[in-house]
C-alpha positions as CSV (number, residue, x, y, z in Angstrom):
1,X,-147.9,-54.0,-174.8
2,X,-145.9,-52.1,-177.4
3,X,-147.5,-49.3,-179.2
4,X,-146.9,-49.4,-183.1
5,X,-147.1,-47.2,-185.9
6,X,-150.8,-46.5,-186.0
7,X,-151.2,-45.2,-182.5
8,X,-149.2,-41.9,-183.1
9,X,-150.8,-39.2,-184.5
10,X,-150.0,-38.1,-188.1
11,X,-147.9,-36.5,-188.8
12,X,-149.8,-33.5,-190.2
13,X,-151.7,-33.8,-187.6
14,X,-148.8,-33.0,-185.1
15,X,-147.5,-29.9,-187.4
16,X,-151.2,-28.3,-187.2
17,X,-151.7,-29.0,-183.9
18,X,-148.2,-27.0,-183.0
19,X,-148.8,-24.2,-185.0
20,X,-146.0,-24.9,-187.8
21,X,-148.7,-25.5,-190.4
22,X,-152.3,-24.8,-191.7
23,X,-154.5,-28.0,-193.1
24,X,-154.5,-26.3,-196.6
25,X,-150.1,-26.5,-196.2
26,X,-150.9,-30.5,-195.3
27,X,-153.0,-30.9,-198.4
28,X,-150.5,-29.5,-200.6
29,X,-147.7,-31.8,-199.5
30,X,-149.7,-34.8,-199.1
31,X,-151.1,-34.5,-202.9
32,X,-147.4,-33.6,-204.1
33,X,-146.2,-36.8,-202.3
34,X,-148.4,-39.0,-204.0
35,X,-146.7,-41.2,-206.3
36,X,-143.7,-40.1,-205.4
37,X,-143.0,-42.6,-202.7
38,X,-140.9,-40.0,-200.7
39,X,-141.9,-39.6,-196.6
40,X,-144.3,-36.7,-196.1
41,X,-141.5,-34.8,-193.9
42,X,-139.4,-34.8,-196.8
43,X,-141.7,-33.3,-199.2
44,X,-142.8,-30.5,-197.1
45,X,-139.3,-29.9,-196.3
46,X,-138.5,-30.1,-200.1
47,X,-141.7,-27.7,-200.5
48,X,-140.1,-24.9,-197.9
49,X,-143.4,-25.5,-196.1
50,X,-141.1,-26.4,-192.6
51,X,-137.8,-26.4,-192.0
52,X,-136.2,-29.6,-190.8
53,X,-135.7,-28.5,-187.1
54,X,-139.6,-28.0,-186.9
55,X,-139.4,-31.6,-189.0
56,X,-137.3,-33.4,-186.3
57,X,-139.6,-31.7,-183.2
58,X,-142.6,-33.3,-185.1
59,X,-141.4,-36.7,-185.6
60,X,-140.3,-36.7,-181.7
61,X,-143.8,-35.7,-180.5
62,X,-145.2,-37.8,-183.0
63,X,-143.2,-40.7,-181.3
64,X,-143.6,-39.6,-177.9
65,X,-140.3,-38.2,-177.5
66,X,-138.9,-35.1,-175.8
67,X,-136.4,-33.7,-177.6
68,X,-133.8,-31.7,-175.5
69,X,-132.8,-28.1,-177.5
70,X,-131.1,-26.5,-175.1
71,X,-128.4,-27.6,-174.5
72,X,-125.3,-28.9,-176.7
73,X,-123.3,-27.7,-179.8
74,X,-125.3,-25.7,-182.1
75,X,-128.4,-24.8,-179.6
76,X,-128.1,-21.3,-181.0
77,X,-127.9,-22.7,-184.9
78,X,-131.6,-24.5,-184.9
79,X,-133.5,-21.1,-183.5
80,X,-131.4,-19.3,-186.1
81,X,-132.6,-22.0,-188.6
82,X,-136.5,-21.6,-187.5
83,X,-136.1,-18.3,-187.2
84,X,-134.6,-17.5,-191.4
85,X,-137.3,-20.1,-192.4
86,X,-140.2,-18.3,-190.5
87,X,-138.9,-14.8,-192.6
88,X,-138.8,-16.5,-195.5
89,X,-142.1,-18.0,-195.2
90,X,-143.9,-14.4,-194.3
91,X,-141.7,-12.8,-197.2
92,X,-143.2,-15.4,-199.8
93,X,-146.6,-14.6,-198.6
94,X,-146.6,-11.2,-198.5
C-alpha cells in the first residue's frame, strides 16, 4: 500500500518537533500564507523564520527520507548557512 500525502506529519509539525521552530513561529507563517497560495516552506523561508537547509531537512523527514549532509561539494556551505541564519535569528531577538 502506498502511503500518500496525509500520512506525513506536517510540516510544522516536523520543524517543532526538531527544534528549528516554536508553535507561535508556525502560527505566524501559517496566518501570513493564507491567501497567498504560496507553500508554507516558502513563506517561513520568505519570513527569515528557517533557512532553506533546515527547509529541505524538514521536507525529507517529513517524507521519510534521510538526507545525506556529509559528504559531497558544498558539505561545509549548508552548516555555514544554518549557522549565519541561527546569528541572525538570536541578533533579531535580542
Amino acid at each position: 500500500m502506498q502511503a500518500t500525502w496525509s500520512d506525513q506529519p506536517l510540516l510544522g509539525s516536523v520543524l517543532v518537533e526538531q527544534g528549528v521552530l516554536e508553535n507561535d513561529d508556525v502560527e505566524e507563517a501559517v496566518r501570513a500564507q493564507s491567501g497567498s497560495g504560496e507553500r508554507l516552506g516558502e513563506v517561513l523561508v520568505g519570513l527569515g523564520l528557517i533557512c532553506r537547509p533546515e527547509l529541505d531537512r524538514a521536507i525529507a523527514t517529513q517524507s521519510g527520507l534521510e538526507l545525506d549532509e556529509e559528504r559531497g561539494f558544498g558539505s561545509g556551505l549548508r552548516a555555514a548557512i544554518e549557522r549565519r541564519h541561527r546569528d541572525r535569528r538570536a541578533f533579531a531577538m535580542s
